[in-house]
MARTOR-868829 format. One record per residue (C-alpha): residue in three letters; x negated, y negated, z negated. Coordinates in steps of 0.5 Angstrom, whole numbers, plus 500, padded with zeros to 3 digits. Each point is the difference from the previous one (the first is absolute). Layout:
% MARTOR-868829
<pt><type>ALA</type><c1>X</c1><c2>Y</c2><c3>Z</c3></pt>
...
//
This chain:
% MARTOR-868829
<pt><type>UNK</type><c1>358</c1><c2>802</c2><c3>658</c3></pt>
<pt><type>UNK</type><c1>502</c1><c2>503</c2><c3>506</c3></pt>
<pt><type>UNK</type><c1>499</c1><c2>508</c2><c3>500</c3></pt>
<pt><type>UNK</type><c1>501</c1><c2>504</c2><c3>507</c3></pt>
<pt><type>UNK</type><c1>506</c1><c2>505</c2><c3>501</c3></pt>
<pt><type>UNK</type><c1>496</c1><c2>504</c2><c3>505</c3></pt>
<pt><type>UNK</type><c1>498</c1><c2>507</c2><c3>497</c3></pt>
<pt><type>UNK</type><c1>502</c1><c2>504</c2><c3>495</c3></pt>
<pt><type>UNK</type><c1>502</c1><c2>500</c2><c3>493</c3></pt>
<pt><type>UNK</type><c1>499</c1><c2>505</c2><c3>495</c3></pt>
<pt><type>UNK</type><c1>505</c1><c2>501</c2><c3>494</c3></pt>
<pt><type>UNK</type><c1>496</c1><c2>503</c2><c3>494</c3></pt>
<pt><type>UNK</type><c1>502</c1><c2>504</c2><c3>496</c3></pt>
<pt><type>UNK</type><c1>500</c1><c2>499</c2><c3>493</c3></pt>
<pt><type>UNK</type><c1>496</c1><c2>504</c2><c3>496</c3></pt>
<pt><type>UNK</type><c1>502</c1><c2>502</c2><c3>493</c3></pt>
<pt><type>UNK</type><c1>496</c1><c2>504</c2><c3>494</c3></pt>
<pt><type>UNK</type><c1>503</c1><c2>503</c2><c3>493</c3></pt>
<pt><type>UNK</type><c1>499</c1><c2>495</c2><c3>494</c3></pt>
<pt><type>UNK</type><c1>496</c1><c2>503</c2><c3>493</c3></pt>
<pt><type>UNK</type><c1>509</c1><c2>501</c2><c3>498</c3></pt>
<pt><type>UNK</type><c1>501</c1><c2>504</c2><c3>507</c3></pt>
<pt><type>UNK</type><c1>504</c1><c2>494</c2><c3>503</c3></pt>
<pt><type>UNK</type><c1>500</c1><c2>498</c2><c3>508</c3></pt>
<pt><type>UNK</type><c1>496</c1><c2>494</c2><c3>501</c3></pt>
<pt><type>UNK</type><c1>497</c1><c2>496</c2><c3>506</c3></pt>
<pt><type>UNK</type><c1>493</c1><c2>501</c2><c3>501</c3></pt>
<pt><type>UNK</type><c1>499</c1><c2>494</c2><c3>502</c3></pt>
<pt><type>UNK</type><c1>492</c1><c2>501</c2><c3>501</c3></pt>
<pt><type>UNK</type><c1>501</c1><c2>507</c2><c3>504</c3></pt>
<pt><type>UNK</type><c1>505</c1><c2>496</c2><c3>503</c3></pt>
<pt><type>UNK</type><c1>495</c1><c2>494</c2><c3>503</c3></pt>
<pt><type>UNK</type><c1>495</c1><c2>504</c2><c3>502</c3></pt>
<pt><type>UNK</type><c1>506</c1><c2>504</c2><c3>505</c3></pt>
<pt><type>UNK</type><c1>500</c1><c2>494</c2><c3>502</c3></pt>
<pt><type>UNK</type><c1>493</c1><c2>497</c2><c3>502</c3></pt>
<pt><type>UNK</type><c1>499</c1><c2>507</c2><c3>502</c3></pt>
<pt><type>UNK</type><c1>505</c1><c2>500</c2><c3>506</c3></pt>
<pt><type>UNK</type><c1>499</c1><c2>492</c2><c3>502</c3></pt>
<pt><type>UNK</type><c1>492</c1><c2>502</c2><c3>501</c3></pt>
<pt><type>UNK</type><c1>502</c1><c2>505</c2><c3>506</c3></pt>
<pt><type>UNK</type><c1>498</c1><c2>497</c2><c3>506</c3></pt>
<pt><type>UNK</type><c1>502</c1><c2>503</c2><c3>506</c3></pt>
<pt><type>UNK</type><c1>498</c1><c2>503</c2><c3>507</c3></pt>
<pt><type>UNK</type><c1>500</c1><c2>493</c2><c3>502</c3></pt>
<pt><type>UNK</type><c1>498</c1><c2>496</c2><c3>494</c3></pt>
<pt><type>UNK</type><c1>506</c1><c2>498</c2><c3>498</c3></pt>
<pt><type>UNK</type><c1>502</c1><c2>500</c2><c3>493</c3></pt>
<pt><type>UNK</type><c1>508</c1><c2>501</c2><c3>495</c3></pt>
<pt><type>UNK</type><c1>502</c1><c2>492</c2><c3>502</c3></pt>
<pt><type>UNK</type><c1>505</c1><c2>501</c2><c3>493</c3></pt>
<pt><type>UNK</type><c1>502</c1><c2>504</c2><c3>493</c3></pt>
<pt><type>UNK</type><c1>505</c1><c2>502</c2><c3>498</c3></pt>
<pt><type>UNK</type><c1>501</c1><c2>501</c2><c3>493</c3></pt>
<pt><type>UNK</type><c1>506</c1><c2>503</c2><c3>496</c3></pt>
<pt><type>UNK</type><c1>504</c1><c2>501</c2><c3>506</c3></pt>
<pt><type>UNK</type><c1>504</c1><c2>506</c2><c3>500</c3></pt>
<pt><type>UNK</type><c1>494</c1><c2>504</c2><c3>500</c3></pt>
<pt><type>UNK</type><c1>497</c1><c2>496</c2><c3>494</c3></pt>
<pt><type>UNK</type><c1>506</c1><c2>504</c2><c3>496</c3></pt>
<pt><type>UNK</type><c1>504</c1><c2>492</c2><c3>501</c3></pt>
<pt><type>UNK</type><c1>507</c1><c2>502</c2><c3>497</c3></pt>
<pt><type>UNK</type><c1>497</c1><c2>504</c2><c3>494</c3></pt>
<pt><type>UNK</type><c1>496</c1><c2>494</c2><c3>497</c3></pt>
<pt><type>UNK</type><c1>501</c1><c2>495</c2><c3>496</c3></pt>
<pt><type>UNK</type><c1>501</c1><c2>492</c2><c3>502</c3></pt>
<pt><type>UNK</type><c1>493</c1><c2>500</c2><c3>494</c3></pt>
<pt><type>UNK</type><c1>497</c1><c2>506</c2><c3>504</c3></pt>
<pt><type>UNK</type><c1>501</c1><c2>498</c2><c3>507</c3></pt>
<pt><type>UNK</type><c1>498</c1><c2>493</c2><c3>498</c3></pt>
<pt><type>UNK</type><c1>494</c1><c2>503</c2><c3>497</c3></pt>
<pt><type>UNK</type><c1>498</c1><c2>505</c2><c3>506</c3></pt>
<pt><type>UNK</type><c1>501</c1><c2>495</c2><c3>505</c3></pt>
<pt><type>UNK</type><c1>495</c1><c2>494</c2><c3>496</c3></pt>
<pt><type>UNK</type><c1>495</c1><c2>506</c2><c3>501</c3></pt>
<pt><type>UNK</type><c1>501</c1><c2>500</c2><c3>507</c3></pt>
<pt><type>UNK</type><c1>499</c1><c2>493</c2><c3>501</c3></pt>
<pt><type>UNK</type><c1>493</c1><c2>500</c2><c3>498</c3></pt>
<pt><type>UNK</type><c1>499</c1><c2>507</c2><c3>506</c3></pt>
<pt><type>UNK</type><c1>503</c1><c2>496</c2><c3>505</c3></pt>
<pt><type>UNK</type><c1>496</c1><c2>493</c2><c3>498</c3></pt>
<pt><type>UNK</type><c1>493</c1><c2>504</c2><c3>501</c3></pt>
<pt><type>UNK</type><c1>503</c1><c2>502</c2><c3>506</c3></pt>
<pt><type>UNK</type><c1>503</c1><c2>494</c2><c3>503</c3></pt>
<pt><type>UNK</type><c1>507</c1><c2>504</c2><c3>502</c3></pt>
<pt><type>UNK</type><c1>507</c1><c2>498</c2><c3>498</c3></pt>
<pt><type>UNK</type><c1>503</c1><c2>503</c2><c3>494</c3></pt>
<pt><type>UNK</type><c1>507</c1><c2>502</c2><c3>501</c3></pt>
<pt><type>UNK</type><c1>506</c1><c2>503</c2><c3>495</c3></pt>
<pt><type>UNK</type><c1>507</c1><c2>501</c2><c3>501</c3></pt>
<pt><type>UNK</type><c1>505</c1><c2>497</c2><c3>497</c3></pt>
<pt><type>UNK</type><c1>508</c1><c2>502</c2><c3>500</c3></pt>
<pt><type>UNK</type><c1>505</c1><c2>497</c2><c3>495</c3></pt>
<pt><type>UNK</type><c1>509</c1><c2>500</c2><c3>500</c3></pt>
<pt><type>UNK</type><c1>500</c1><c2>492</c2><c3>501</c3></pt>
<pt><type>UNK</type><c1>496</c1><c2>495</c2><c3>503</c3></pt>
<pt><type>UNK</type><c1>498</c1><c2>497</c2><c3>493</c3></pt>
<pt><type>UNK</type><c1>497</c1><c2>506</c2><c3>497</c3></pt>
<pt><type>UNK</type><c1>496</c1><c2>500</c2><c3>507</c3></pt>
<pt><type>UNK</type><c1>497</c1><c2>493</c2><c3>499</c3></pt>
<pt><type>UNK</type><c1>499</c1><c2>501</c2><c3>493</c3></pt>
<pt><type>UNK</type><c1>495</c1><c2>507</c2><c3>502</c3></pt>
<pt><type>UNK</type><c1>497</c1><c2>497</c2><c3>506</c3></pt>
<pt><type>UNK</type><c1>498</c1><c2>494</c2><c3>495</c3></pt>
<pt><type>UNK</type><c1>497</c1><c2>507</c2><c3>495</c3></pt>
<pt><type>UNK</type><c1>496</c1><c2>502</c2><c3>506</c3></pt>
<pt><type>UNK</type><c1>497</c1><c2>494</c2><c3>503</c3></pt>
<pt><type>UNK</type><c1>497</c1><c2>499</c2><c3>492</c3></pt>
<pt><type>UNK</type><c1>496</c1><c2>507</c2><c3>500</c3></pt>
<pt><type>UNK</type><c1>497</c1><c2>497</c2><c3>507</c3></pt>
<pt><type>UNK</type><c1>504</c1><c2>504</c2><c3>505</c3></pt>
<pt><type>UNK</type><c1>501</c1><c2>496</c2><c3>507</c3></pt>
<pt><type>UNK</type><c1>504</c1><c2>503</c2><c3>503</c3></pt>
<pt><type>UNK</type><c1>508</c1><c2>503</c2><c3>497</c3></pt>
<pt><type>UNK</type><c1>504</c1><c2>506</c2><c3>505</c3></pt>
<pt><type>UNK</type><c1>506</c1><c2>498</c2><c3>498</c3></pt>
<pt><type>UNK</type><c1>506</c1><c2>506</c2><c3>500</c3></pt>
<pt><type>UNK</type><c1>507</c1><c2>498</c2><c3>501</c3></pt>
<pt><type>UNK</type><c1>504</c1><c2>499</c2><c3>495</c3></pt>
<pt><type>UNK</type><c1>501</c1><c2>507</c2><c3>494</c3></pt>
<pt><type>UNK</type><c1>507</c1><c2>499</c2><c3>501</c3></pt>
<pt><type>UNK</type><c1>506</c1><c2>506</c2><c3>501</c3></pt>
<pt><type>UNK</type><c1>504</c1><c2>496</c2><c3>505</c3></pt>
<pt><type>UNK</type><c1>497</c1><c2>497</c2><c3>506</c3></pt>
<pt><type>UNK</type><c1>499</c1><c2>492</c2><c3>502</c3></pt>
<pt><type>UNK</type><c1>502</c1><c2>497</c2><c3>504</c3></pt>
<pt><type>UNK</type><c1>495</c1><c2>497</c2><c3>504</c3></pt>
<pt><type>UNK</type><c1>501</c1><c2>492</c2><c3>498</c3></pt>
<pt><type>UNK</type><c1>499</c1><c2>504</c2><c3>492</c3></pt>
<pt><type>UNK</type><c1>494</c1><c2>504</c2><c3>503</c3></pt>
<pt><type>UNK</type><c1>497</c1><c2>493</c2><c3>504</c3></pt>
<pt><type>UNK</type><c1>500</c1><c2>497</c2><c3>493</c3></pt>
<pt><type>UNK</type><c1>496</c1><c2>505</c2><c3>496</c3></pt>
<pt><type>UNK</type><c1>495</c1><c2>500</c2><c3>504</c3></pt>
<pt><type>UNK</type><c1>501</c1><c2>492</c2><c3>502</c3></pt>
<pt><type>UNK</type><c1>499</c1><c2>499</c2><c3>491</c3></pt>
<pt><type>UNK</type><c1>494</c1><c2>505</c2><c3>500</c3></pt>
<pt><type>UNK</type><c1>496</c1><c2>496</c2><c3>507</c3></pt>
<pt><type>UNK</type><c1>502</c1><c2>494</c2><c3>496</c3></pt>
<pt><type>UNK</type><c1>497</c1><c2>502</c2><c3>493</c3></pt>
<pt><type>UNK</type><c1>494</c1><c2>503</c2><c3>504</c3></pt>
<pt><type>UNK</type><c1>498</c1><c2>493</c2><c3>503</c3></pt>
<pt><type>UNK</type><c1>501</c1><c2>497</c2><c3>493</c3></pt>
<pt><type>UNK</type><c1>495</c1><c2>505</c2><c3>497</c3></pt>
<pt><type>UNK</type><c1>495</c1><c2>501</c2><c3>506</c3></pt>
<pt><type>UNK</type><c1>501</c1><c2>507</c2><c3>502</c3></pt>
<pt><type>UNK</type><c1>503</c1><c2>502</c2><c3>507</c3></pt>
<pt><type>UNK</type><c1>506</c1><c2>506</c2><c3>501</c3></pt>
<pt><type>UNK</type><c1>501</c1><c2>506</c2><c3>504</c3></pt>
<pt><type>UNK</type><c1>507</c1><c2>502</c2><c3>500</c3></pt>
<pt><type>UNK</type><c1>501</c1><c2>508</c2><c3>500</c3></pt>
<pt><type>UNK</type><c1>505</c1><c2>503</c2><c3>504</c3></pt>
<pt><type>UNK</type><c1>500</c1><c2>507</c2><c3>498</c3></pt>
<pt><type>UNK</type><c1>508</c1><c2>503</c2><c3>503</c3></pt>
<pt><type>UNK</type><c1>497</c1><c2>507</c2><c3>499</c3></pt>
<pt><type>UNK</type><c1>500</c1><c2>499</c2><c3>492</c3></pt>
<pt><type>UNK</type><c1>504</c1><c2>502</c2><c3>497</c3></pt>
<pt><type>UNK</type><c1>504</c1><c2>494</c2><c3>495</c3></pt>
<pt><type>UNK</type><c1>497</c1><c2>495</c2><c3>505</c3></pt>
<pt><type>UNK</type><c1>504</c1><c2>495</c2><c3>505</c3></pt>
<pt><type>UNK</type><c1>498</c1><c2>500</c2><c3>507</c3></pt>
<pt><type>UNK</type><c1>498</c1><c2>494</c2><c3>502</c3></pt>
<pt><type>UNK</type><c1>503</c1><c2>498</c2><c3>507</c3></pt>
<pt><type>UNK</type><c1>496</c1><c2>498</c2><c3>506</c3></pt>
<pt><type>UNK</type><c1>502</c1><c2>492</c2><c3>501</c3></pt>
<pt><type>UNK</type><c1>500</c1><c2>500</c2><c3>492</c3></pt>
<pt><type>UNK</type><c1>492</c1><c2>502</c2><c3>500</c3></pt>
<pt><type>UNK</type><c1>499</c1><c2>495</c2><c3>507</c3></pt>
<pt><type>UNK</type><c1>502</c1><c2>495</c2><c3>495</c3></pt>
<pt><type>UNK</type><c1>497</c1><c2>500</c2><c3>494</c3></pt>
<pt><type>UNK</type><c1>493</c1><c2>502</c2><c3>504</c3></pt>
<pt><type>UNK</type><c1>501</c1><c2>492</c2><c3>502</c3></pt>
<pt><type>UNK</type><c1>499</c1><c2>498</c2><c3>493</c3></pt>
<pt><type>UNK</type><c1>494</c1><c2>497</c2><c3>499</c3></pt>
<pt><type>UNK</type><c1>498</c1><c2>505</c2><c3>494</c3></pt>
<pt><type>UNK</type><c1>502</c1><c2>506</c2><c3>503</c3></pt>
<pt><type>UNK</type><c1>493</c1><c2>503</c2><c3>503</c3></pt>
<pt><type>UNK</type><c1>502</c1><c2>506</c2><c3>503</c3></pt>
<pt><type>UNK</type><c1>505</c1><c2>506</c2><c3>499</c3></pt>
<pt><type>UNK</type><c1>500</c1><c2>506</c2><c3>498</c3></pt>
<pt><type>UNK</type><c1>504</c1><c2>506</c2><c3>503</c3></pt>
<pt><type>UNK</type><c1>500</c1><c2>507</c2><c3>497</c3></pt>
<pt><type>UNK</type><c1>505</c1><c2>504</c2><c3>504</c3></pt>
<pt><type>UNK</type><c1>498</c1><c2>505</c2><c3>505</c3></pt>
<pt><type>UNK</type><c1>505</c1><c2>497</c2><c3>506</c3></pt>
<pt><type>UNK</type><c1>495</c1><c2>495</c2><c3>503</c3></pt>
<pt><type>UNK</type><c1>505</c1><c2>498</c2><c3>505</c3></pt>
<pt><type>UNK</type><c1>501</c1><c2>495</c2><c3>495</c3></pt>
<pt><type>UNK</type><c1>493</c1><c2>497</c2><c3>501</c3></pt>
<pt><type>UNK</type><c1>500</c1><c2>500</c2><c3>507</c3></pt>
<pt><type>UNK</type><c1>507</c1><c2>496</c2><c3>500</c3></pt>
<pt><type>UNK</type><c1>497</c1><c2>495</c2><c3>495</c3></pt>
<pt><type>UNK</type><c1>493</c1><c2>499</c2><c3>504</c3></pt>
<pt><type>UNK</type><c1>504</c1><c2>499</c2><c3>505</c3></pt>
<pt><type>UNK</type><c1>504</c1><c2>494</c2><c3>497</c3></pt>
<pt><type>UNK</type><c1>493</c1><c2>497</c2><c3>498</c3></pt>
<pt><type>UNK</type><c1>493</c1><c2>502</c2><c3>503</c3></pt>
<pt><type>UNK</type><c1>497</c1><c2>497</c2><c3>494</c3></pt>
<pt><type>UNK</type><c1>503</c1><c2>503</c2><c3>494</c3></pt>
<pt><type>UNK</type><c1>496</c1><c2>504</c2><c3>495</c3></pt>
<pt><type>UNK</type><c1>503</c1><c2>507</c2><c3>499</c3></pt>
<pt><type>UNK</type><c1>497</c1><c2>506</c2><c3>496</c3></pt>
<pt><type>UNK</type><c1>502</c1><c2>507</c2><c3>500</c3></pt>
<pt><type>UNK</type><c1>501</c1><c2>503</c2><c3>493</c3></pt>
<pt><type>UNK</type><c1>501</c1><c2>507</c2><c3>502</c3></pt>
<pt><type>UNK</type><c1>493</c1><c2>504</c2><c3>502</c3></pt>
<pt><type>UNK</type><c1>503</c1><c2>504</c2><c3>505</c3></pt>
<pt><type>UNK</type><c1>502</c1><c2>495</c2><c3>504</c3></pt>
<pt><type>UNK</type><c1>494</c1><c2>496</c2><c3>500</c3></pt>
<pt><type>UNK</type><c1>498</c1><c2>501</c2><c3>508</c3></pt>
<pt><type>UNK</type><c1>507</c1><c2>499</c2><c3>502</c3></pt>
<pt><type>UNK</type><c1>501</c1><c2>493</c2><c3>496</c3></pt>
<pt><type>UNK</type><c1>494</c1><c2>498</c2><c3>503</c3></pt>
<pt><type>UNK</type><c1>502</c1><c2>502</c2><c3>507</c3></pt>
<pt><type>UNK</type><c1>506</c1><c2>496</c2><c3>497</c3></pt>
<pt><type>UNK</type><c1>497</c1><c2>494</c2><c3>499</c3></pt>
<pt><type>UNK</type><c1>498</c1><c2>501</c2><c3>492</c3></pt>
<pt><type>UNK</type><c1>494</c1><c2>497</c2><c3>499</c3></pt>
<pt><type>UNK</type><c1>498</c1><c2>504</c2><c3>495</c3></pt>
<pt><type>UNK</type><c1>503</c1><c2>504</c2><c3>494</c3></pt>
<pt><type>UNK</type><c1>500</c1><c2>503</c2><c3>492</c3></pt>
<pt><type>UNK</type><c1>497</c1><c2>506</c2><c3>500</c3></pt>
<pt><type>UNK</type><c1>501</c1><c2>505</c2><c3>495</c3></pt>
<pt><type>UNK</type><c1>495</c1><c2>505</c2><c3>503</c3></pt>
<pt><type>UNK</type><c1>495</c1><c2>495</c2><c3>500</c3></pt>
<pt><type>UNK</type><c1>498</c1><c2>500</c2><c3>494</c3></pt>
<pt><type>UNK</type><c1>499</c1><c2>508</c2><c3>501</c3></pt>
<pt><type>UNK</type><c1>496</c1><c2>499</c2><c3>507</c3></pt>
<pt><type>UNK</type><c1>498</c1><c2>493</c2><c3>500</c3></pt>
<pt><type>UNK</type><c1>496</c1><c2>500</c2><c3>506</c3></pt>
<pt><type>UNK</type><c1>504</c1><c2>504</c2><c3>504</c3></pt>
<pt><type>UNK</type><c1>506</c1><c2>495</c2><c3>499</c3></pt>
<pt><type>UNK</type><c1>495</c1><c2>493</c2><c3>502</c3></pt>
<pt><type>UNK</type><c1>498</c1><c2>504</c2><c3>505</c3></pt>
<pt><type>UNK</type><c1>507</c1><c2>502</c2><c3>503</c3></pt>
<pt><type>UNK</type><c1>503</c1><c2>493</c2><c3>499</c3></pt>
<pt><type>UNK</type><c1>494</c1><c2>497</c2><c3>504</c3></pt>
<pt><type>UNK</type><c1>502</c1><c2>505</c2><c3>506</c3></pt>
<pt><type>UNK</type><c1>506</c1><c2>497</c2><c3>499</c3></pt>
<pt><type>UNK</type><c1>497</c1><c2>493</c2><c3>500</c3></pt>
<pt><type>UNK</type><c1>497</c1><c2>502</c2><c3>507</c3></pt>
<pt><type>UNK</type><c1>505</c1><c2>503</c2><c3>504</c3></pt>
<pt><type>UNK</type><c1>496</c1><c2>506</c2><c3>500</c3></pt>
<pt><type>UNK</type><c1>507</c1><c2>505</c2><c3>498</c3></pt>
<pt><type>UNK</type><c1>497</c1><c2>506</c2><c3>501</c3></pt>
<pt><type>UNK</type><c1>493</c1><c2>499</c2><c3>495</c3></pt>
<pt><type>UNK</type><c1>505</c1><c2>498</c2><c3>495</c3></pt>
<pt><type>UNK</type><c1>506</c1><c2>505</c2><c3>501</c3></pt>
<pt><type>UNK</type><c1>494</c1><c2>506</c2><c3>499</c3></pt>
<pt><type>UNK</type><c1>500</c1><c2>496</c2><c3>493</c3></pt>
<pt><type>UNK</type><c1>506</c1><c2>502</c2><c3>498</c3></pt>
<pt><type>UNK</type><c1>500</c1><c2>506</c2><c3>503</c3></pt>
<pt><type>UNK</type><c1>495</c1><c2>502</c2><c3>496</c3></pt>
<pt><type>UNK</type><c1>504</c1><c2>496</c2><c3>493</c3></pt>
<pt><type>UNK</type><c1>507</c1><c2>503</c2><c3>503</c3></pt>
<pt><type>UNK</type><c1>501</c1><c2>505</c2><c3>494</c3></pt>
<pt><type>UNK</type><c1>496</c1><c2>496</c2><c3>494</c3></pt>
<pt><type>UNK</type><c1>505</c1><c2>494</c2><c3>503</c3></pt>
<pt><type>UNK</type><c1>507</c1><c2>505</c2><c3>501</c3></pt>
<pt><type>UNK</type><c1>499</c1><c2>498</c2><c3>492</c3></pt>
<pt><type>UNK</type><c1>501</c1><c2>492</c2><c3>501</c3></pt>
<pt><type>UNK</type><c1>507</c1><c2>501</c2><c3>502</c3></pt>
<pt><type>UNK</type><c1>503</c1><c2>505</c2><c3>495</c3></pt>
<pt><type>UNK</type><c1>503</c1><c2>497</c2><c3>492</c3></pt>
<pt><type>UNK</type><c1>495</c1><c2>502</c2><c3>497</c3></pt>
<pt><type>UNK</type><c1>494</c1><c2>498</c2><c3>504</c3></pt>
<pt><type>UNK</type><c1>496</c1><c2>497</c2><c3>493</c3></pt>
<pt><type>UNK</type><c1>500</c1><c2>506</c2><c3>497</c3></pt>
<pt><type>UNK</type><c1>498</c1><c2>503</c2><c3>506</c3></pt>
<pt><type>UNK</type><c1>494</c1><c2>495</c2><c3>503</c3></pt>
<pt><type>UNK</type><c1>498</c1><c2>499</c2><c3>493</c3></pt>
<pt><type>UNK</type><c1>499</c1><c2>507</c2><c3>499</c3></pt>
<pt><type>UNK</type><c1>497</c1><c2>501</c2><c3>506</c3></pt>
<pt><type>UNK</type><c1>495</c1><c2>493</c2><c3>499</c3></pt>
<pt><type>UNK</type><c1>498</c1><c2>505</c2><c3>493</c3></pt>
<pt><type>UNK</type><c1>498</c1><c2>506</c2><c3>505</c3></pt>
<pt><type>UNK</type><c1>496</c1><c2>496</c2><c3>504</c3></pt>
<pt><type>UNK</type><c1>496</c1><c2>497</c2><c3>494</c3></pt>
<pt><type>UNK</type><c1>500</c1><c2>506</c2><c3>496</c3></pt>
<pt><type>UNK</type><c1>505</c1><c2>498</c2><c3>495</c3></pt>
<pt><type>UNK</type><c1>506</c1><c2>505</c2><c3>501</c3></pt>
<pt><type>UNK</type><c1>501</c1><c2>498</c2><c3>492</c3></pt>
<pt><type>UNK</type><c1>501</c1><c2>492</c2><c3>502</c3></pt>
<pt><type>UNK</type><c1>503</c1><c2>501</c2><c3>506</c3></pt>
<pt><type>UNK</type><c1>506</c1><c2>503</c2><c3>496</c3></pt>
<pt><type>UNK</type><c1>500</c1><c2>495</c2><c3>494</c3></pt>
<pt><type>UNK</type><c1>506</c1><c2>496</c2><c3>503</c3></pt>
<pt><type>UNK</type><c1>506</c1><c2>497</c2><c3>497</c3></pt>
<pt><type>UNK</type><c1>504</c1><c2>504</c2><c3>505</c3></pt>
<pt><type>UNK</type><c1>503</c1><c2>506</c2><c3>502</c3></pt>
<pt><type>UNK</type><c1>496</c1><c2>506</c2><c3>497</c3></pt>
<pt><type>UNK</type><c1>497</c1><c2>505</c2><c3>507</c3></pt>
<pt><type>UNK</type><c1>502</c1><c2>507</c2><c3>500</c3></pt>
<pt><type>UNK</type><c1>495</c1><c2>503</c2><c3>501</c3></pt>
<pt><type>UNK</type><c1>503</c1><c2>502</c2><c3>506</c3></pt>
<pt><type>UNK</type><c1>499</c1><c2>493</c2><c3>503</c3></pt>
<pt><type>UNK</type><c1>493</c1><c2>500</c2><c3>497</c3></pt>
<pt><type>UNK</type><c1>498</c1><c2>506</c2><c3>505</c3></pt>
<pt><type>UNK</type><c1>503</c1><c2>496</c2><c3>505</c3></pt>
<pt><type>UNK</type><c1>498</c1><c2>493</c2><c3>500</c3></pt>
<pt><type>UNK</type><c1>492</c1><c2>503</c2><c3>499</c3></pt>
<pt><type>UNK</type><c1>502</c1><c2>503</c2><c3>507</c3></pt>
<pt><type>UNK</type><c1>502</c1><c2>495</c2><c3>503</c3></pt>
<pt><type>UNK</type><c1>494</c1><c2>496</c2><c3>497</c3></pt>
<pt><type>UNK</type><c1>495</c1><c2>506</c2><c3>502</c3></pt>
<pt><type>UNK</type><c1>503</c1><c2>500</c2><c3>508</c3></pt>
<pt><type>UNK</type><c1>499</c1><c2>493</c2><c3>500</c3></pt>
<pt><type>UNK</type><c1>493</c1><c2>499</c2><c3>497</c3></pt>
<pt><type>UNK</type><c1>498</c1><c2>505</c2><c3>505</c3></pt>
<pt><type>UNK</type><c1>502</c1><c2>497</c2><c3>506</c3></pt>
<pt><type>UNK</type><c1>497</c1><c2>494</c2><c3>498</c3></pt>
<pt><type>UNK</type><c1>493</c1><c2>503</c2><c3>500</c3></pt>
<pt><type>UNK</type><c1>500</c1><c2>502</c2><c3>507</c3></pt>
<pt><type>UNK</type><c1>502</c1><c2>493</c2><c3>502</c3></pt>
<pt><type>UNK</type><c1>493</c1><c2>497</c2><c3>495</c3></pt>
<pt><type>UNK</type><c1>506</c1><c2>496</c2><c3>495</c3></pt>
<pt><type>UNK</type><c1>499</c1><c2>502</c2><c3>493</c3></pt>
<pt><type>UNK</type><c1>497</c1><c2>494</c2><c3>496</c3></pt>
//
């Protein structure tokens, strides 16, 4: 199936609950219904979420299980098949065998498209290593009828950055549907559209949004959207547009819910920030990760205060 990349995309966060024992486990219904709620947003233009993402680095990714992932993403499936969009995970490895063999995992609990991270690896690749990685991990995605995305991520720590020619390159694979960068240098963008005009490019980092679609993104993966949905489709269809100033009051008004995106503990922060907004403190402090000094806490419920009220004035609350 031929999805469109033009638009955003949230990635969800994973909602977990205390068992009978009081042990963390995914929840996985609350966790759905997360999902169904944010892709039936529309926004001021009609447009809805054009993709899902789910156990991302805002799912609580590198804290679960291969079960556990695997059984979160099933679940998602079945959200994005009722919503007719494209369900996307992550994938990072040492070596290029253990990637094919995690996109094949993925391709069977119905995910369609991989974001694959360069390789977990203390020393850098050469480029003919780095190509190959994601060469073996196109292959296998042919082979199992999934697409891939490879993700450059040079602000993250313990990731390689992947150079420009080599993103020029794998973007001509016939299974590479689009490339995700998450840095806040959008220079990079606009080098590699000026390469290819035709090339698929999404933003991952939320204060970024307006100025990687004056780049040439056509859309990106949205931490705060999940909180704001229509603000965020409504924001991403000004920047389909052209109509710069509309947009820009957007993330203006997102600014300091979005200043979260970009700092290492962003999961905690947004995911706490999604608990407030729902009226669920408790749930949005229920994490795999870091504890929130309360401290922190006070600071992200600003923040999340600040931007819901901006956004009032401008008619974007879903």
């Amino acid at each position: 199936m031929k999805f469109n990349w033009d638009g955003v995309m949230p990635a969800v966060f994973t909602w977990l609950k205390e068992s009978k024992s009081g042990v963390l486990e995914i929840d996985l219904d609350a966790t759905q219904k997360q999902a169904a709620g944010i892709l039936k947003v529309q926004g001021k233009g009609g447009s809805r979420m054009s993709g899902l993402v789910g156990s991302g680095t805002l799912g609580e990714n590198s804290y679960l299980s291969t079960k556990q992932r695997l059984s979160l993403l099933k679940s998602l499936s079945e959200v994005a098949k009722e919503y007719n969009v494209p369900l996307i995970s992550g994938a990072a490895a040492e070596t290029k065998e253990e990637l094919a063999e995690i996109v094949e995992g993925l391709a069977k609990v119905g995910v369609d498209t991989v974001m694959v991270m360069p390789p977990k690896t203390k020393a850098v690749p050469c480029e003919k290593e780095m190509y190959e990685y994601y060469a073996l991990s196109e292959a296998t995605a042919n082979d199992v009828g999934v697409t891939i995305m490879p993700y450059n991520n040079p602000d993250a720590a313990g990731y390689h950055a992947l150079s420009t020619d080599l993103l020029l390159r794998l973007s001509v694979l016939p299974k590479v549907t689009a490339l995700k960068i998450s840095t806040i240098d959008v220079s990079i963008i606009e080098t590699l559209m000026l390469e290819n005009k035709d090339l698929k490019v999404l933003a991952g980092v939320d204060t970024v949004t307006v100025h990687a679609g004056l780049a040439g993104a056509c859309g990106g993966i949205t931490g705060v959207g999940t909180i704001f949905p229509k603000a965020s489709v409504t924001m991403q269809e000004y920047v389909l547009n052209g109509e710069w100033a509309e947009a820009n009051k957007i993330s203006q008004a997102l600014n300091s819910l979005s200043y979260l995106d970009a700092k290492p503990l962003l999961m905690e922060y947004l995911k706490l920030a999604m608990g407030i907004h729902h009226n669920d403190v408790a749930g949005g402090l229920r994490t795999f990760g870091k504890k929130l000094t309360q401290q922190q806490i006070d600071d992200v419920r600003a923040r999340y205060i600040l931007a819901k009220e901006r956004l009032e004035v401008l008619d974007l609350l879903s």
